[in-house]
TORPA-4810 file (N, C-alpha, C, O; in nm, 3 decimals):
<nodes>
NODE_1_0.133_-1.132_-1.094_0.090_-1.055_-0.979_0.188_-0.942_-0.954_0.291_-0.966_-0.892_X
NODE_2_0.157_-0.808_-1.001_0.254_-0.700_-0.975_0.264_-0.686_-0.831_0.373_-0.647_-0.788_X
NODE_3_0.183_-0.707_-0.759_0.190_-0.693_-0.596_0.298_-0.752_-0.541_0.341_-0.708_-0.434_X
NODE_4_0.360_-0.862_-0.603_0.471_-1.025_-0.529_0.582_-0.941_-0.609_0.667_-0.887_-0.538_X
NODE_5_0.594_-0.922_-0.769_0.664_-0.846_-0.824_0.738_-0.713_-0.728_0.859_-0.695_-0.715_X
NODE_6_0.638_-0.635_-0.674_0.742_-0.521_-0.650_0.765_-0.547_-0.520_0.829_-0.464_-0.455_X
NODE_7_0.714_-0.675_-0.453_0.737_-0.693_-0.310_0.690_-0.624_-0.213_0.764_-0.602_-0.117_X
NODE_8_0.518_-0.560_-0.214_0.458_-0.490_-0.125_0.403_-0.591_-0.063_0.356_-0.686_-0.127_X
NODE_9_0.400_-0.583_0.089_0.308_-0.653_0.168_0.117_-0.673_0.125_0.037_-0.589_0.086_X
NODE_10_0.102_-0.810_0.152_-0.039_-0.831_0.133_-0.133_-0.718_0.114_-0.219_-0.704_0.027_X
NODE_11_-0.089_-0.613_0.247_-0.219_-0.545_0.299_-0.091_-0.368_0.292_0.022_-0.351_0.339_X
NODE_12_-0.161_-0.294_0.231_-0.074_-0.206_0.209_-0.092_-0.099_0.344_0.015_-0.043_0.365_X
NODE_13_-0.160_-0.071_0.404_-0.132_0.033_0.524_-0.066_-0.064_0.628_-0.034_-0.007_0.733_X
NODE_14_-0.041_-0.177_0.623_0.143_-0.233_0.690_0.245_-0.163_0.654_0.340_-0.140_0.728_X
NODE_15_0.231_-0.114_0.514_0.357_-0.038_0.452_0.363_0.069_0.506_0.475_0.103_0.543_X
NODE_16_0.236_0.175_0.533_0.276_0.308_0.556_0.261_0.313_0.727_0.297_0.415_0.786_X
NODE_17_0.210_0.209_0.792_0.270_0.217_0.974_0.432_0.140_0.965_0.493_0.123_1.070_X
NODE_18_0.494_0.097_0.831_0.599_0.022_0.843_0.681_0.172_0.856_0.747_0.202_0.956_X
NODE_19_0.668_0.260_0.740_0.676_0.353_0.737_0.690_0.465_0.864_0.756_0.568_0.852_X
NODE_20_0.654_0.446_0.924_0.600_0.578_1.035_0.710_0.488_1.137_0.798_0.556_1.190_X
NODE_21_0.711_0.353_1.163_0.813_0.340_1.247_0.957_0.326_1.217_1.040_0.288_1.300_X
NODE_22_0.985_0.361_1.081_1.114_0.374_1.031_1.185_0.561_1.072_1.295_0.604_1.107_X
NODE_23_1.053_0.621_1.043_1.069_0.778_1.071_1.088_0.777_1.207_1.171_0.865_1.231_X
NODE_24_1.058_0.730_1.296_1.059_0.736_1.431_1.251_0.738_1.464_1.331_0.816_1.516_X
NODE_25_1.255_0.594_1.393_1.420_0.496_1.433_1.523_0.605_1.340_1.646_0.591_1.348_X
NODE_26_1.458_0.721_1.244_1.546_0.766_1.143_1.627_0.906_1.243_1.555_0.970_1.319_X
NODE_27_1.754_0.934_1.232_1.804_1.059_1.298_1.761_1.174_1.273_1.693_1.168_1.170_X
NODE_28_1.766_1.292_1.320_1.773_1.398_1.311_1.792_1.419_1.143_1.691_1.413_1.073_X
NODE_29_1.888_1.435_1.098_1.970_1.456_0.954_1.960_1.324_0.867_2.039_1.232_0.886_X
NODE_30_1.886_1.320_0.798_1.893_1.209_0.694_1.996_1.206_0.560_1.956_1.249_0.452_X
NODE_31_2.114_1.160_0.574_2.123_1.180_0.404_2.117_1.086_0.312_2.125_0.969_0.348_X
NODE_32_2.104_1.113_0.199_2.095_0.997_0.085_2.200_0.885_0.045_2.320_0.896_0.020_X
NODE_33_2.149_0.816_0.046_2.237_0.703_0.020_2.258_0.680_-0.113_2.165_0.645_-0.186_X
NODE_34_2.371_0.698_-0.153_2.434_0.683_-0.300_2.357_0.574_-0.372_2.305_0.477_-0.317_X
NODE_35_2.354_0.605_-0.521_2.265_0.513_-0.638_2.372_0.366_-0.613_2.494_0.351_-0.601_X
NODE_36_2.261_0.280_-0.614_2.249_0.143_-0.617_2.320_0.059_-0.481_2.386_-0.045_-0.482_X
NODE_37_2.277_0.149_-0.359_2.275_0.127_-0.258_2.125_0.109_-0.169_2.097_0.099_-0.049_X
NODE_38_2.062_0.110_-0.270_1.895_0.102_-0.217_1.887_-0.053_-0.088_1.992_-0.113_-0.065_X
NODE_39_1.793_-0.084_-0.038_1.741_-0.146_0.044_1.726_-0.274_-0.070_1.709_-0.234_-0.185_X
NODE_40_1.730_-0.429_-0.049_1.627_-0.509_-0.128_1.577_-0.600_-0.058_1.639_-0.658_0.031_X
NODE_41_1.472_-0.621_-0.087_1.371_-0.708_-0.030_1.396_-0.883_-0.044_1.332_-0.983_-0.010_X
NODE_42_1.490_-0.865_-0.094_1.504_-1.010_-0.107_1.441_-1.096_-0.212_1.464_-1.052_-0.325_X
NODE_43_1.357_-1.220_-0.210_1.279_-1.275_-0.318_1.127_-1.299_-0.279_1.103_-1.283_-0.159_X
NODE_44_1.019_-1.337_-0.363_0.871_-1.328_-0.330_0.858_-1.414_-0.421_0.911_-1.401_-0.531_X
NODE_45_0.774_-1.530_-0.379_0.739_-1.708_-0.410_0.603_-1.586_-0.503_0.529_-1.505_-0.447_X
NODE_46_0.611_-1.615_-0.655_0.513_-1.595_-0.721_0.469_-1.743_-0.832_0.521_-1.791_-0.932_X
NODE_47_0.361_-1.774_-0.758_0.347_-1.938_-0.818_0.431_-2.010_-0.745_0.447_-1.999_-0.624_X
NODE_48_0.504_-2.111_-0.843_0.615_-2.180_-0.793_0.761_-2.105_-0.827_0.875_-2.142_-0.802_X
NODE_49_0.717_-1.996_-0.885_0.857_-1.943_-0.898_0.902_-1.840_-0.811_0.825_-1.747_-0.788_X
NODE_50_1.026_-1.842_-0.756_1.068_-1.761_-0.680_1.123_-1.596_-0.750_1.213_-1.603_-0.833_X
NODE_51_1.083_-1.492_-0.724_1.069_-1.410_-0.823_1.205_-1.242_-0.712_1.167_-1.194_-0.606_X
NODE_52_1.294_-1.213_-0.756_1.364_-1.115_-0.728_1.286_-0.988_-0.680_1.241_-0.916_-0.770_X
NODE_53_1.269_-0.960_-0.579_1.166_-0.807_-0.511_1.263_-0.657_-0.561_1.379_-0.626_-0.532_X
NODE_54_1.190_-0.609_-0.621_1.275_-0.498_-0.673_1.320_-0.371_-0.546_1.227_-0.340_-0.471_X
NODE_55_1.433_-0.313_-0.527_1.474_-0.297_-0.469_1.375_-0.143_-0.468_1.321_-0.090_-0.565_X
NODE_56_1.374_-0.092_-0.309_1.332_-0.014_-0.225_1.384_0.152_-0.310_1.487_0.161_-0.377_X
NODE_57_1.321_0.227_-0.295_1.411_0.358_-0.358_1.324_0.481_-0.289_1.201_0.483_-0.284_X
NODE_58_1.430_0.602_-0.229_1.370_0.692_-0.199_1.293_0.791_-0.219_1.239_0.869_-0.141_X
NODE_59_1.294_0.777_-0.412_1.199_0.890_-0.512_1.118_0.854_-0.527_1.068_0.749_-0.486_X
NODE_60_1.071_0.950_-0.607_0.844_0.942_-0.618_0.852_0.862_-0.700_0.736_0.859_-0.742_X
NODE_61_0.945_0.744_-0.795_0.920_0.642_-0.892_0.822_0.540_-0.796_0.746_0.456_-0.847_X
NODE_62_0.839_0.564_-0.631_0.746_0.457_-0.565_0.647_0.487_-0.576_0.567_0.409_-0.525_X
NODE_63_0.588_0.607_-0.641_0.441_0.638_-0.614_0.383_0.565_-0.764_0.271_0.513_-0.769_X
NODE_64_0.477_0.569_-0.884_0.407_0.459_-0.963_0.369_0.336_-0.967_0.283_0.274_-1.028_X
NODE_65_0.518_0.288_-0.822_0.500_0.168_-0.795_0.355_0.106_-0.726_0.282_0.009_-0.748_X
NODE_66_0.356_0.183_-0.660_0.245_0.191_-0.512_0.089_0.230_-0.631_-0.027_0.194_-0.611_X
NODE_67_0.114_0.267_-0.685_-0.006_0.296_-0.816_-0.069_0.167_-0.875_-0.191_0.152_-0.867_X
NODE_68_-0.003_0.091_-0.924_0.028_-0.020_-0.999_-0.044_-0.109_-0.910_-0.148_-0.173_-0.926_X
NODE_69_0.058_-0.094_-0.784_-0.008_-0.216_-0.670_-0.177_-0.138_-0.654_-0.268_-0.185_-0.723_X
NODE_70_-0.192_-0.075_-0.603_-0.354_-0.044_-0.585_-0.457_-0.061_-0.715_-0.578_-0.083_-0.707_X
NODE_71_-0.367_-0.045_-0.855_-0.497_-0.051_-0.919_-0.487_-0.216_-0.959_-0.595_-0.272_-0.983_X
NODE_72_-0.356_-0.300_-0.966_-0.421_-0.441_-0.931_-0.475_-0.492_-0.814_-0.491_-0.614_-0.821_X
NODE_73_-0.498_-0.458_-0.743_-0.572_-0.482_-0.640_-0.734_-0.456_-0.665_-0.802_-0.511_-0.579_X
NODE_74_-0.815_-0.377_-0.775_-0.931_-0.311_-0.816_-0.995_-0.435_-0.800_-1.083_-0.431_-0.714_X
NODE_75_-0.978_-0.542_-0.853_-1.068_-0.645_-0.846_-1.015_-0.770_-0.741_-1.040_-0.891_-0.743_X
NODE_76_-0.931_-0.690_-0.653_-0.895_-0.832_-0.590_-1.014_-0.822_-0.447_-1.086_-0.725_-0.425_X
NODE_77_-1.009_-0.943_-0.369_-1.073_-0.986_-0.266_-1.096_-0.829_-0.152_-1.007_-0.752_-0.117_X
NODE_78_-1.242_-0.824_-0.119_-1.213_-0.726_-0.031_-1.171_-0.765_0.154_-1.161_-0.697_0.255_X
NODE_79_-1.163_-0.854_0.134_-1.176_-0.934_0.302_-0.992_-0.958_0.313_-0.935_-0.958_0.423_X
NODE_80_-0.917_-0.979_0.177_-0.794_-0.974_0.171_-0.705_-0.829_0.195_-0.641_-0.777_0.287_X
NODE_81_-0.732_-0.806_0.086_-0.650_-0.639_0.010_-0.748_-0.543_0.095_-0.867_-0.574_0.086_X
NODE_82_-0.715_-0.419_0.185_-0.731_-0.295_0.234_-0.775_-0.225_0.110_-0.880_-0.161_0.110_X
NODE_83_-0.692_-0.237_-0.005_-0.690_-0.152_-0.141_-0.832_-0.217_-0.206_-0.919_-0.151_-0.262_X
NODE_84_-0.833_-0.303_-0.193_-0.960_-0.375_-0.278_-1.081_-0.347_-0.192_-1.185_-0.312_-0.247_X
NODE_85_-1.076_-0.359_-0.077_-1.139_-0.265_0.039_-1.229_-0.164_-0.026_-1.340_-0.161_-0.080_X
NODE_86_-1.125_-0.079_0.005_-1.169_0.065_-0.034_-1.230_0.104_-0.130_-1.313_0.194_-0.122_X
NODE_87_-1.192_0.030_-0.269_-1.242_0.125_-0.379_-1.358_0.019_-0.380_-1.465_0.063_-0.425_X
NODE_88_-1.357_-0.123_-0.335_-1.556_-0.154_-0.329_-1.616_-0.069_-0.264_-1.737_-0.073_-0.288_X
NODE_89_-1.581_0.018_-0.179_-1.706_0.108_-0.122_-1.743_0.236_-0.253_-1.838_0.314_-0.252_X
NODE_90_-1.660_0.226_-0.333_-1.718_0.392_-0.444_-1.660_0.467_-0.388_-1.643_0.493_-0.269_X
NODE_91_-1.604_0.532_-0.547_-1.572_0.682_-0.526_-1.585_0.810_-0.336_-1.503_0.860_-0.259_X
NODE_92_-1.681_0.809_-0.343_-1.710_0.908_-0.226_-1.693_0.851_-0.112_-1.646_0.924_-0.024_X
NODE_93_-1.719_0.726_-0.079_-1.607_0.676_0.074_-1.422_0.698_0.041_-1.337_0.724_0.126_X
NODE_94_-1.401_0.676_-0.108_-1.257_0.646_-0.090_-1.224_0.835_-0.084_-1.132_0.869_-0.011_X
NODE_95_-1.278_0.914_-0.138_-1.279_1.037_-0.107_-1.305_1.092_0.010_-1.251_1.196_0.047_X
NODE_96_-1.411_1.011_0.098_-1.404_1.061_0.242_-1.253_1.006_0.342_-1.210_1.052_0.449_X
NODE_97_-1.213_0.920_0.276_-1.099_0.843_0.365_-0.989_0.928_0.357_-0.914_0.976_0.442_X
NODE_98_-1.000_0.939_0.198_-0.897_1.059_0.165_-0.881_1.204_0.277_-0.774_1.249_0.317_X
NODE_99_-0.996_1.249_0.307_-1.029_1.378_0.322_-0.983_1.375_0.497_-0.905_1.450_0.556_X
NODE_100_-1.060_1.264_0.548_-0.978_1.199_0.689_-0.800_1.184_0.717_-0.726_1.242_0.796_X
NODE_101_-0.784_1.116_0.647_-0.633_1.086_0.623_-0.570_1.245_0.569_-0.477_1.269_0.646_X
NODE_102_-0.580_1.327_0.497_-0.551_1.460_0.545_-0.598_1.557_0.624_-0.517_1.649_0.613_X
NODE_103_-0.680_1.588_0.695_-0.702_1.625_0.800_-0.579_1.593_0.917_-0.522_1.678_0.985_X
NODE_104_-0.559_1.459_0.918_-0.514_1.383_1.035_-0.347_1.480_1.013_-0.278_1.528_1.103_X
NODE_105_-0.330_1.482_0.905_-0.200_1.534_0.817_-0.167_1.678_0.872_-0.060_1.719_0.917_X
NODE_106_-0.274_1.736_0.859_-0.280_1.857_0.891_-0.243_1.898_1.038_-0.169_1.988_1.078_X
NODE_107_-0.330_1.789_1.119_-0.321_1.811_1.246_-0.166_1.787_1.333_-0.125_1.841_1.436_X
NODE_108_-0.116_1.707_1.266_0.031_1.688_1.279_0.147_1.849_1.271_0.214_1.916_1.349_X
NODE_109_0.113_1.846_1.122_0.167_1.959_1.113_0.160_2.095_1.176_0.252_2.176_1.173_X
NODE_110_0.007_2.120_1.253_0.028_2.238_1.330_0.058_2.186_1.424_0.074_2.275_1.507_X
NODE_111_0.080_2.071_1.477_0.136_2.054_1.600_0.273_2.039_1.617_0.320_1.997_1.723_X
NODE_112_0.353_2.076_1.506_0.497_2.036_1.489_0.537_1.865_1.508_0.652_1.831_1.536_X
NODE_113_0.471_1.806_1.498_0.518_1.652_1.551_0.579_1.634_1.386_0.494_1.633_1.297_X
NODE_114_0.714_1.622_1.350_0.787_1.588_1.228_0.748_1.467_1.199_0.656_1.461_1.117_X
NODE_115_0.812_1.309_1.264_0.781_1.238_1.280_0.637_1.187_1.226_0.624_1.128_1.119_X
NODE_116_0.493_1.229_1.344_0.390_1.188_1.321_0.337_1.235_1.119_0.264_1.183_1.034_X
NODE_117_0.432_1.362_1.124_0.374_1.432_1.007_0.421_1.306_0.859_0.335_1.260_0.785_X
NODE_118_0.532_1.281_0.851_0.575_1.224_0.786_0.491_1.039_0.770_0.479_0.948_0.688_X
NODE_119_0.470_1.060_0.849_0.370_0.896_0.847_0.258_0.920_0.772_0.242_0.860_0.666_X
NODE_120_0.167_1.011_0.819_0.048_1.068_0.810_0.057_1.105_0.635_-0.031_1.070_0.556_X
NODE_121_0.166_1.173_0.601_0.190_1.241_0.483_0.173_1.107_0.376_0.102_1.111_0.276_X
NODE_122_0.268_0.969_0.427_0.235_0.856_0.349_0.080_0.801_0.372_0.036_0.721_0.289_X
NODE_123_0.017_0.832_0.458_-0.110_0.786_0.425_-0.162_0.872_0.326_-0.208_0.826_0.222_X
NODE_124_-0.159_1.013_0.353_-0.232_1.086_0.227_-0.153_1.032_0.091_-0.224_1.029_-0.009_X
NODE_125_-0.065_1.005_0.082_-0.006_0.992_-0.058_-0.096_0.820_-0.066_-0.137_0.811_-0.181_X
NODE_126_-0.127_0.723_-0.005_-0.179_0.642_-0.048_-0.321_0.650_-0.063_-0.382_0.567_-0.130_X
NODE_127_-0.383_0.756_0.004_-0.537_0.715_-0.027_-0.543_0.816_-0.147_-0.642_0.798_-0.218_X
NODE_128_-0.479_0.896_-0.178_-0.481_0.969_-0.322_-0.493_0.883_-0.413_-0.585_0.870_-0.494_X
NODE_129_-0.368_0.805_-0.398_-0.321_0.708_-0.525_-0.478_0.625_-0.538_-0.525_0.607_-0.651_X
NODE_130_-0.553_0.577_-0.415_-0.618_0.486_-0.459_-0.730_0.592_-0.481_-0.825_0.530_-0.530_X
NODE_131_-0.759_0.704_-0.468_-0.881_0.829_-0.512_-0.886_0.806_-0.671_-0.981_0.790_-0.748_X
NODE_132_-0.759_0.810_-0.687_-0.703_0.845_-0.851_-0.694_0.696_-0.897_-0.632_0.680_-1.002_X
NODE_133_-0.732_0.613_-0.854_-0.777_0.469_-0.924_-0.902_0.481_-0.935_-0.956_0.457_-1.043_X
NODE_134_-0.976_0.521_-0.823_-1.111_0.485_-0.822_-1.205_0.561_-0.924_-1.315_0.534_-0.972_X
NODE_135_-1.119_0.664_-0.937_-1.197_0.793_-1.046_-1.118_0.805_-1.195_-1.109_0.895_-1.278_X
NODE_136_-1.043_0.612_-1.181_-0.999_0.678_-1.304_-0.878_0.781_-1.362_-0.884_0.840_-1.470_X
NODE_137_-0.784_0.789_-1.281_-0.691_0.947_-1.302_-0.607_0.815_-1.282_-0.617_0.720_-1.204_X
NODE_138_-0.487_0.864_-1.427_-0.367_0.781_-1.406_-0.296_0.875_-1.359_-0.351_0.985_-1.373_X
NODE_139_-0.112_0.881_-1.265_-0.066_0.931_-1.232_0.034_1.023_-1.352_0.081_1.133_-1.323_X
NODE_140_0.054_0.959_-1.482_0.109_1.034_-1.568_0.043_1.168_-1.626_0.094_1.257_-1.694_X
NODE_141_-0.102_1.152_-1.570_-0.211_1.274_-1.620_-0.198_1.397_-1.514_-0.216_1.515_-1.543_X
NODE_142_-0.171_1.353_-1.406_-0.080_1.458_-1.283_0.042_1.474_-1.296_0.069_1.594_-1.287_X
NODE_143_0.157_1.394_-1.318_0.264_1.437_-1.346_0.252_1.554_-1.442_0.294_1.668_-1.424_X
NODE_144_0.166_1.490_-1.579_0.212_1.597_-1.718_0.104_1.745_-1.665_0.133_1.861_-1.693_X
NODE_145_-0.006_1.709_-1.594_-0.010_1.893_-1.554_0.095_1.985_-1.435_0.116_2.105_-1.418_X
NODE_146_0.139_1.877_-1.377_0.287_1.908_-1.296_0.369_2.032_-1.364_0.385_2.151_-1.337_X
NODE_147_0.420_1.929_-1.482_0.478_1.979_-1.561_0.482_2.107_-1.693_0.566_2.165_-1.762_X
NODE_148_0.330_2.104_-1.675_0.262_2.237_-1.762_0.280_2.377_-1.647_0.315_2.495_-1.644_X
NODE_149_0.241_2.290_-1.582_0.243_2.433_-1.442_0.410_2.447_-1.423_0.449_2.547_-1.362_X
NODE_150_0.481_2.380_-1.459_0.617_2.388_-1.378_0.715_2.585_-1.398_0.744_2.595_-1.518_X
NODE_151_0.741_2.659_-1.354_0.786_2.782_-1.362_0.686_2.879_-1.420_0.719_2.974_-1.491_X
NODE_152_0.530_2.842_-1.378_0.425_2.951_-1.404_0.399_2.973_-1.242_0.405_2.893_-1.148_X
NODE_153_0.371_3.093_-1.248_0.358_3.136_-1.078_0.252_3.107_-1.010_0.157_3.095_-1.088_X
NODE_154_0.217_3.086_-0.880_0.077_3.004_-0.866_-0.013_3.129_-0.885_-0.072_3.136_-0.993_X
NODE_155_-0.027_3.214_-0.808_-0.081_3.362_-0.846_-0.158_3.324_-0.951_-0.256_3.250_-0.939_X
NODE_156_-0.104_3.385_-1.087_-0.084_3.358_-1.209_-0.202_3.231_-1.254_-0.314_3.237_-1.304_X
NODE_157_-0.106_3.105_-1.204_-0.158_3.012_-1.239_-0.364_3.023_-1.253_-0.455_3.020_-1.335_X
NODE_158_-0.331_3.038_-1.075_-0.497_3.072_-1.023_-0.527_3.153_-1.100_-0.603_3.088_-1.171_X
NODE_159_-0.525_3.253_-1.143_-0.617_3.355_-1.185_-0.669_3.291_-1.330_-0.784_3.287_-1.373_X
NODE_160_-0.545_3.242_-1.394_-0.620_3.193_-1.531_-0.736_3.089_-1.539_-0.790_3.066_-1.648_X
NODE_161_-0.773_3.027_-1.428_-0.813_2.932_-1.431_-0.965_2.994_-1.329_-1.076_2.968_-1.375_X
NODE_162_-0.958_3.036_-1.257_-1.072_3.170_-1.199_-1.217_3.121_-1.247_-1.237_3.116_-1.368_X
NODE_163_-1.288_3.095_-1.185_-1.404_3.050_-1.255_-1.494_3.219_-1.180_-1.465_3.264_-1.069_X
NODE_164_-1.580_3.271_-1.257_-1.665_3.384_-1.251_-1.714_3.327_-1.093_-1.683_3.227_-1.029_X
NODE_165_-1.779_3.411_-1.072_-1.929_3.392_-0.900_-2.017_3.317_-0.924_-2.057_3.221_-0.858_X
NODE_166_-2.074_3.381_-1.074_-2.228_3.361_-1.110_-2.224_3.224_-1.152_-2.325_3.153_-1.148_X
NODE_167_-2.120_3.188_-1.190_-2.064_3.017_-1.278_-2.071_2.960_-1.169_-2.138_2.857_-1.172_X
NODE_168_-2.029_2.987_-1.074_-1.965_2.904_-0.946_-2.122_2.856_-0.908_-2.166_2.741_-0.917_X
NODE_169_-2.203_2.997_-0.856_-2.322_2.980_-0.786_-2.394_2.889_-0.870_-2.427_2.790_-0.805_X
NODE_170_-2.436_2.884_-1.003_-2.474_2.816_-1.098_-2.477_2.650_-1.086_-2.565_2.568_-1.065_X
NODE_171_-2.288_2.643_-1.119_-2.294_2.494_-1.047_-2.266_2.453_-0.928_-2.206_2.346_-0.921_X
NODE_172_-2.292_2.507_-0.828_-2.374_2.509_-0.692_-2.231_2.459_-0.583_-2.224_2.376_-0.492_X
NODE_173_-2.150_2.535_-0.631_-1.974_2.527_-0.557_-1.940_2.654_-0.485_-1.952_2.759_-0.548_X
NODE_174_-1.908_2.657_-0.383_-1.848_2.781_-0.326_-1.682_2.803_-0.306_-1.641_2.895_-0.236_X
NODE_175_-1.608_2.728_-0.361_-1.491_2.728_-0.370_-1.444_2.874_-0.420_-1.448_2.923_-0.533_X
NODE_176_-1.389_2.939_-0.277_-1.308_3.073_-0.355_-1.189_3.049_-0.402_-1.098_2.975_-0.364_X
NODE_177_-1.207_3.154_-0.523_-1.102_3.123_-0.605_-0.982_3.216_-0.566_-0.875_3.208_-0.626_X
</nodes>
């Protein structure tokens, strides 16, 4: 069970209101806490074996973590798992949740609330992760276009990628480019 493994709670939006009240209790100035000073969770009863919770870390390696946990969750119980939840409803609810959960993001941010923004920001980063389960998109397939794009200008970027009017109108999208 990778879920007991990395030591995420049962139900994963515990994690990201766990989240939002850590930002609250956090100061003004955050700084980093030196390597192998991370947080640990202690141990998680997997079976009968008591199994070491891998320790807490402040980089995006949690977003593989948090990846992992949602797409074992694909077939778990929906009355249990939030994550198992969601992606039984299909693609286009977990995309509407998505689309909710940034909005909400948004609304933070023009309101200056730091705090609220930063909570909100971990919900969008989790209903992505589970968008990008539900449709199939592993996170190394975003990293590596990350990384194609990395020191091309967005400008630039956009224009190469520019889809014509008549294409657009065609397949029935109004997205300006």
């Amino acid at each position: 069970m990778r879920a007991c493994r990395f030591g995420y709670p049962g139900r994963l939006p515990d994690m990201a209101k766990t989240t939002k009240k850590k930002a609250v209790a956090r100061p003004a100035k955050v700084t980093k806490k030196p390597a192998g000073k991370a947080k640990k969770l202690g141990t998680k009863k997997v079976g009968t074996k008591k199994v070491a919770a891998a320790p807490l870390s402040s980089d995006a390696v949690v977003l593989d973590r948090l990846f992992a946990v949602v797409e074992s969750r694909r077939d778990a119980d929906p009355t249990i798992s939030h994550s198992a939840r969601l992606l039984s409803r299909g693609p286009a609810k977990v995309a509407q949740k998505f689309g909710e959960e940034a909005v909400e993001c948004l609304i933070e941010a023009v309101a200056g609330n730091r705090d609220a923004l930063i909570g909100e920001s971990a919900d969008v980063l989790y209903h992505l992760l589970v968008l990008w389960v539900s449709s199939g998109v592993a996170p190394a397939d975003v990293w590596a276009e990350l990384v194609r794009r990395e020191g091309v200008s967005g400008i630039a970027e956009k224009a190469a990628r520019a889809t014509p009017v008549a294409v657009r109108r065609r397949l029935g999208t109004s997205k300006i480019p």
